[in-house]
C-alpha positions as CSV (number, residue, x, y, z in Angstrom):
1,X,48.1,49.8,-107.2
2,X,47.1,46.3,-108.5
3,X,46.5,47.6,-111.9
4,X,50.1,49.8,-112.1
5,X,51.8,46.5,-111.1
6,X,50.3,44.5,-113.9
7,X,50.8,47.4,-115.9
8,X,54.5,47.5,-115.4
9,X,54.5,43.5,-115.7
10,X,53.1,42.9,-118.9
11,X,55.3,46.5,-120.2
12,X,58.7,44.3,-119.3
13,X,57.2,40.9,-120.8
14,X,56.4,42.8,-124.4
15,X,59.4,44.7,-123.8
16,X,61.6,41.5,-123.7
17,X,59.2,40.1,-126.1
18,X,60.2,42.2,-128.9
19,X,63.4,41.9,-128.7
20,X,63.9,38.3,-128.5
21,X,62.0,38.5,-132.0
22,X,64.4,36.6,-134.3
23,X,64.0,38.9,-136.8
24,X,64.9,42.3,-135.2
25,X,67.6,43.5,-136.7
26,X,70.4,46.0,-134.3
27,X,69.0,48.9,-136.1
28,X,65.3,47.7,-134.7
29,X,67.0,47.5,-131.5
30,X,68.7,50.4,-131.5
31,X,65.5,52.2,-132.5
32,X,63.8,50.9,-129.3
33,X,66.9,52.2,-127.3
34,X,66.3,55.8,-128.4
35,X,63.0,55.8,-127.6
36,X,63.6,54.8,-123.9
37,X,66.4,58.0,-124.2
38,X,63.9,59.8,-125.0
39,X,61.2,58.4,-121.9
40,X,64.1,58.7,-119.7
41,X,64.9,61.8,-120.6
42,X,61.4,63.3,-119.9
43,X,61.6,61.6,-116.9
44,X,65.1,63.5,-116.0
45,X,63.4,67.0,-116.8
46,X,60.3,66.3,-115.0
47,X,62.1,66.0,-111.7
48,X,63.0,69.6,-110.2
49,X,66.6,70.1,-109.3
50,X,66.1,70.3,-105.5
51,X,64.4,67.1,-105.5
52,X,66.8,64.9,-107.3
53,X,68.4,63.6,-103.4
54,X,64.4,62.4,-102.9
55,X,64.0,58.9,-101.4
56,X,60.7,57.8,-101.0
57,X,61.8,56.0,-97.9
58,X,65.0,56.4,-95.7
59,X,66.6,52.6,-96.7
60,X,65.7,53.4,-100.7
61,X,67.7,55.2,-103.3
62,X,67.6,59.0,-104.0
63,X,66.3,60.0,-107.2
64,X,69.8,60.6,-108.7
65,X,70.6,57.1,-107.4
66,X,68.4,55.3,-109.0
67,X,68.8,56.7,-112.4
68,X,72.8,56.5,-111.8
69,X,71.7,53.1,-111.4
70,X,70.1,52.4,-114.3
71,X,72.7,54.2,-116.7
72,X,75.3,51.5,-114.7
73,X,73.3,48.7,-115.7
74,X,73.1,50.2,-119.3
75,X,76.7,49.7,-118.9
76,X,77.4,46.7,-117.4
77,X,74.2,44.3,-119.4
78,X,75.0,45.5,-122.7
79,X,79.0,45.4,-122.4
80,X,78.1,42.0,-121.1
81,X,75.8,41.5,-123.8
82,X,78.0,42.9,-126.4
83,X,81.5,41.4,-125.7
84,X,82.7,45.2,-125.8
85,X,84.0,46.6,-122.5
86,X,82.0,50.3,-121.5
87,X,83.1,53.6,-120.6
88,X,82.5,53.0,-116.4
89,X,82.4,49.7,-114.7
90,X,79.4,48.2,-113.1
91,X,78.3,50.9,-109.8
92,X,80.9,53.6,-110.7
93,X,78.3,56.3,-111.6
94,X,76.0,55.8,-108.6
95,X,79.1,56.2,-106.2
96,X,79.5,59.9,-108.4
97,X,79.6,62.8,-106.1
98,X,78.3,65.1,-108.7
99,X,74.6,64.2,-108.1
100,X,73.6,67.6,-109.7
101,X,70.1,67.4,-112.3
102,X,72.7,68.6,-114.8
103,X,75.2,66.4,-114.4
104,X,73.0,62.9,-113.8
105,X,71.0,63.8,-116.4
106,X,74.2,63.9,-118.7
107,X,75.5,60.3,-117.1
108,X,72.5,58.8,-118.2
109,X,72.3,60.1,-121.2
110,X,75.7,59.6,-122.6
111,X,75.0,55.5,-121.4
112,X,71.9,55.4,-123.7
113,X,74.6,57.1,-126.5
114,X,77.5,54.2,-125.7
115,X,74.4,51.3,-125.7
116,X,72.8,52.5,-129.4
117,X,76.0,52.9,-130.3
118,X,77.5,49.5,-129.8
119,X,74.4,48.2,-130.9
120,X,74.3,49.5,-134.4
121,X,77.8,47.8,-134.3
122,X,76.2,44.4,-134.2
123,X,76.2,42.1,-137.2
124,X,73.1,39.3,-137.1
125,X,75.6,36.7,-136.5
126,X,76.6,38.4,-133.2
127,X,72.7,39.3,-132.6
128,X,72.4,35.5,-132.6
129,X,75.3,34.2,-130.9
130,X,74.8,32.4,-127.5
131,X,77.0,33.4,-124.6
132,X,77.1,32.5,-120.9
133,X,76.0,36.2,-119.6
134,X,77.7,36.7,-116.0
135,X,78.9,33.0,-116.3
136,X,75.4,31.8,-115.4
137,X,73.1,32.3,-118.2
138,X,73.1,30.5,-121.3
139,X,71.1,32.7,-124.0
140,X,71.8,35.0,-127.2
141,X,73.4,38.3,-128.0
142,X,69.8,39.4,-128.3
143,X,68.1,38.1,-125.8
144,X,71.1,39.1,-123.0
145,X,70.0,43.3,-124.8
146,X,66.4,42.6,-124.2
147,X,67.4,41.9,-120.3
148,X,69.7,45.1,-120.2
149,X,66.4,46.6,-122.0
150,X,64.4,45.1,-119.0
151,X,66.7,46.9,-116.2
152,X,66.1,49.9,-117.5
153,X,62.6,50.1,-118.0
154,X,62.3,48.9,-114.3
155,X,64.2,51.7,-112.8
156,X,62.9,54.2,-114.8
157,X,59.6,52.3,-113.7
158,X,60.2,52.7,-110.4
159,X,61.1,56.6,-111.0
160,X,57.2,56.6,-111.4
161,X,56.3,56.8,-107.4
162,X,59.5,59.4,-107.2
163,X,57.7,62.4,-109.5
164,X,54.3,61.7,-107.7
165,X,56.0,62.1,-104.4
166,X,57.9,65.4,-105.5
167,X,54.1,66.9,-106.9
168,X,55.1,66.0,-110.4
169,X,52.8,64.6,-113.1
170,X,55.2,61.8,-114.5
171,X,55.6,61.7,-118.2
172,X,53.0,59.8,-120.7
173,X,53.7,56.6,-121.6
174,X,56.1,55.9,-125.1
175,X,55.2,52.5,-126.4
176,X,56.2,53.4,-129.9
């Protein structure tokens, strides 16, 4: 347990690493982003259906919740990151109803879609802007998209313990 918690540890401090790099461009950036769709994704397939309401303990999140979870922060740190207001506020999708495989998987998806979108909008000079992200932080364009990168790396992290519980082998690691 030790070693999968340093594990995760040093994955978010390279993660955030290499995208505070002054010289990523938003099509770097944006290039990272599709390969976390594309984790994520195998993550969303690996779970069967009937096991998408699993929480590993009563107080926790279900399955869906936690991934609805992540595809809201998606929304919320990179419209805060990016100046540019997203599809769903901040908690919407993980009040949804529809908690379906088919229709989580699709929420999350389409949030990875809206962030590589609006990054590939991004011009250097925005990349390396500073703003005040929530009216707290003081830090650039770029590094407030690495912490939106961050959140959803941790949830989809956390995910991890959610496959084993369900008898599912979770999906190999995508570093590049």
């Amino acid at each position: 347990m030790r070693l999968l918690r340093l594990f995760a540890t040093l994955s978010l401090f390279f993660s955030a690493i290499s995208f505070a790099s002054a010289q990523d461009t938003n099509e770097d950036i944006a290039k990272e982003w599709e390969r976390a769709k594309a984790y994520t994704k195998e993550y969303l397939d690996a779970m069967p259906e009937d096991k998408y309401s699993l929480k590993p303990t009563p107080e926790m999140r279900s399955f869906a919740d936690q991934v609805l979870h992540l595809a809201d922060g998606n929304y919320g740190l990179i419209a805060a990151a990016t100046g540019v207001k997203g599809p769903s506020e901040f908690g919407e999708l993980e009040k949804s109803t529809d908690k379906s495989k088919a229709a989580v998987t699709d929420k999350v998806l389409d949030s990875y879609d809206w962030v590589i979108a609006s990054v590939r909008k991004m011009t250097p000079e925005q990349l390396n802007e500073h703003i005040k992200l929530f009216d707290k932080f003081e830090l650039s364009r770029r590094m407030a998209l690495a912490k939106g990168f961050e959140h959803q790396t941790h949830h989809r992290g956390q995910t991890t313990v959610y496959l084993r519980l369900a008898g599912v082998k979770p999906p190999e690691e995508k570093l590049f």
